[in-house]
C-alpha positions, 0 to 999 in steps of 0.5 A, a space after each residue: 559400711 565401717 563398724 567396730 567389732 562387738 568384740 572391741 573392749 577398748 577404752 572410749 573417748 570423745 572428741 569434737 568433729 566440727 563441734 559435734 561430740 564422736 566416741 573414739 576409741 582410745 589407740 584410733 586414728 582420727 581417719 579410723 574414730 571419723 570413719 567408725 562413727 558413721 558420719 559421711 566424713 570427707 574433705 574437699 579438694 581445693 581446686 574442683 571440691 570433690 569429696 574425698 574420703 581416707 584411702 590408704 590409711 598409711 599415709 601415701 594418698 592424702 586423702 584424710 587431710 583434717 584441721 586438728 586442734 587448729 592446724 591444718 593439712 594434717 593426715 588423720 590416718 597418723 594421728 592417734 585420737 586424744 580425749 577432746 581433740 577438736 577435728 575439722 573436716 578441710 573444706 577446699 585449701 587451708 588458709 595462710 595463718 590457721 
Protein backbone atom coordinates (compact mmCIF):
# COMPACT_ATOMS: atom_id res chain seq x y z
CA UNK A 1 0.00 0.00 0.00
CA UNK A 2 3.04 2.39 0.94
CA UNK A 3 5.76 2.97 -1.41
CA UNK A 4 8.80 5.46 -2.05
CA UNK A 5 8.29 7.51 -5.19
CA UNK A 6 10.80 6.56 -8.09
CA UNK A 7 11.56 9.98 -7.92
CA UNK A 8 13.16 9.96 -4.39
CA UNK A 9 17.02 10.39 -4.45
CA UNK A 10 17.60 10.52 -0.96
CA UNK A 11 20.33 9.08 1.00
CA UNK A 12 19.49 5.69 2.37
CA UNK A 13 20.48 4.30 5.51
CA UNK A 14 19.91 1.04 7.45
CA UNK A 15 18.40 0.36 10.74
CA UNK A 16 17.37 -2.76 12.70
CA UNK A 17 13.50 -3.35 13.46
CA UNK A 18 13.34 -6.33 15.73
CA UNK A 19 16.92 -7.53 14.64
CA UNK A 20 16.14 -7.41 10.76
CA UNK A 21 18.14 -4.73 8.71
CA UNK A 22 15.25 -2.18 6.85
CA UNK A 23 16.61 0.55 4.41
CA UNK A 24 15.31 4.01 5.48
CA UNK A 25 15.86 7.12 4.17
CA UNK A 26 18.04 9.79 5.48
CA UNK A 27 15.23 12.77 6.57
CA UNK A 28 12.33 9.52 7.56
CA UNK A 29 10.55 8.96 10.68
CA UNK A 30 10.85 5.79 12.06
CA UNK A 31 6.72 5.28 11.49
CA UNK A 32 7.37 6.61 7.87
CA UNK A 33 10.99 4.00 6.97
CA UNK A 34 8.65 0.99 9.11
CA UNK A 35 5.66 1.74 6.96
CA UNK A 36 7.73 2.36 3.54
CA UNK A 37 9.47 -1.26 4.02
CA UNK A 38 6.43 -3.27 3.44
CA UNK A 39 6.85 -5.12 6.52
CA UNK A 40 3.19 -5.49 8.39
CA UNK A 41 4.67 -3.37 11.17
CA UNK A 42 2.05 -2.69 14.13
CA UNK A 43 2.20 -2.68 17.75
CA UNK A 44 -0.11 -4.18 20.03
CA UNK A 45 -2.53 -2.54 22.96
CA UNK A 46 -1.94 -3.40 26.31
CA UNK A 47 -4.97 -4.49 27.40
CA UNK A 48 -6.99 -6.37 24.39
CA UNK A 49 -3.67 -6.84 22.08
CA UNK A 50 -5.31 -5.22 18.98
CA UNK A 51 -2.95 -4.45 16.01
CA UNK A 52 -2.42 -1.19 15.32
CA UNK A 53 -0.71 0.57 12.75
CA UNK A 54 0.50 4.69 12.84
CA UNK A 55 -2.22 6.83 12.09
CA UNK A 56 -1.95 10.38 12.04
CA UNK A 57 1.63 10.79 11.85
CA UNK A 58 1.50 13.87 13.87
CA UNK A 59 1.73 12.86 17.04
CA UNK A 60 -2.22 13.11 18.17
CA UNK A 61 -2.98 9.33 18.28
CA UNK A 62 -0.38 7.16 19.76
CA UNK A 63 -0.85 4.60 17.32
CA UNK A 64 3.19 4.32 16.47
CA UNK A 65 4.20 3.71 20.06
CA UNK A 66 7.92 1.89 19.14
CA UNK A 67 11.24 0.61 21.60
CA UNK A 68 14.05 2.78 19.84
CA UNK A 69 17.36 1.95 21.15
CA UNK A 70 16.06 0.71 24.25
CA UNK A 71 13.50 3.25 25.44
CA UNK A 72 10.07 2.55 25.15
CA UNK A 73 6.53 4.20 24.52
CA UNK A 74 8.22 6.22 22.05
CA UNK A 75 6.26 7.89 18.90
CA UNK A 76 7.85 6.74 15.68
CA UNK A 77 6.08 9.51 13.78
CA UNK A 78 8.59 12.16 15.47
CA UNK A 79 11.67 10.68 15.52
CA UNK A 80 13.85 10.95 12.54
CA UNK A 81 15.69 7.75 11.60
CA UNK A 82 19.67 7.79 12.29
CA UNK A 83 21.83 5.00 10.81
CA UNK A 84 21.57 1.73 12.84
CA UNK A 85 18.92 2.91 15.15
CA UNK A 86 17.53 -0.28 16.88
CA UNK A 87 13.28 -0.35 16.78
CA UNK A 88 11.23 -2.77 18.54
CA UNK A 89 7.78 -3.05 17.61
CA UNK A 90 5.65 -2.73 21.29
CA UNK A 91 4.02 -6.01 21.96
CA UNK A 92 1.17 -5.09 24.80
CA UNK A 93 2.61 -2.48 28.11
CA UNK A 94 6.28 -1.54 28.47
CA UNK A 95 8.01 -3.05 31.20
CA UNK A 96 8.93 -0.88 34.32
CA UNK A 97 12.86 -0.61 33.82
CA UNK A 98 13.34 -0.80 29.64
Amino acid sequence: MFRRSDQDRRPSLQIFVDGVTVEAREGDTVSAALLASGRDVRRETAVSGAPRLPYCMMGVCFDCLVTIDGVGNRQGCLVPVAAGMQIEIQKGKREIGR
